[in-house]
N, C-alpha and C positions, 0 to 999 in steps of 0.2 A: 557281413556288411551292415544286416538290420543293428549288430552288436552295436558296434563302434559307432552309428547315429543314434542311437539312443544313449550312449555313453554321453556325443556331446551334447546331446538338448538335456542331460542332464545336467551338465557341470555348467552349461549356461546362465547368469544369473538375471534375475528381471531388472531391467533400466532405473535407474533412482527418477522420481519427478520431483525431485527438493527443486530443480530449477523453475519449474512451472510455476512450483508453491510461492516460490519468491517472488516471480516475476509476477504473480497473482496476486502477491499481497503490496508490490510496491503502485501498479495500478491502480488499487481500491484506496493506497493511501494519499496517492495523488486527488485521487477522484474525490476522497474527502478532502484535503489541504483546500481542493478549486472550491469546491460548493462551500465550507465556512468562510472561504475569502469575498467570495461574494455575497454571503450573509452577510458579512460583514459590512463590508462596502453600501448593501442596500439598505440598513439599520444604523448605520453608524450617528445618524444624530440624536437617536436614540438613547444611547450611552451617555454617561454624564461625568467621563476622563478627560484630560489634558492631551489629545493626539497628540504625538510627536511625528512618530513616521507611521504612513498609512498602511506600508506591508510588514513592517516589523507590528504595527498594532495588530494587522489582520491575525499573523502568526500566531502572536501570542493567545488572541482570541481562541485560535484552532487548540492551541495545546490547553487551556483551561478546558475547555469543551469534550475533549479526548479524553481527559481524565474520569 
């Protein structure tokens, strides 16, 4: 019997955490989109553009920044 349970915690393989990893990283990319849009939003007369739209400008601010 001791065979055969050691057979199966052998062939058992370890859990993948690719989910966590994601779900880890789409939180922190949120967490950054919220805080540049609100830099944004609290500097924005600062800037010396043409607004057009306030969350498309945010956005875009985010993705210069990200780079």
């Amino acid at each position: 019997m001791r065979e055969l349970n050691a057979v199966e915690a052998e062939a058992r393989k370890p859990e993948s955490q690719s989910g966590s990893i994601i779900r880890q990283g789409m939180v922190l990319l949120v967490l950054y989109l919220v805080l540049r849009i609100v830099t944004y939003y609290i500097n924005r007369e600062n800037f010396s553009v043409v607004e057009t739209n306030p969350v498309g400008d945010a956005l875009h601010f985010c993705k210069l920044t990200m780079c």
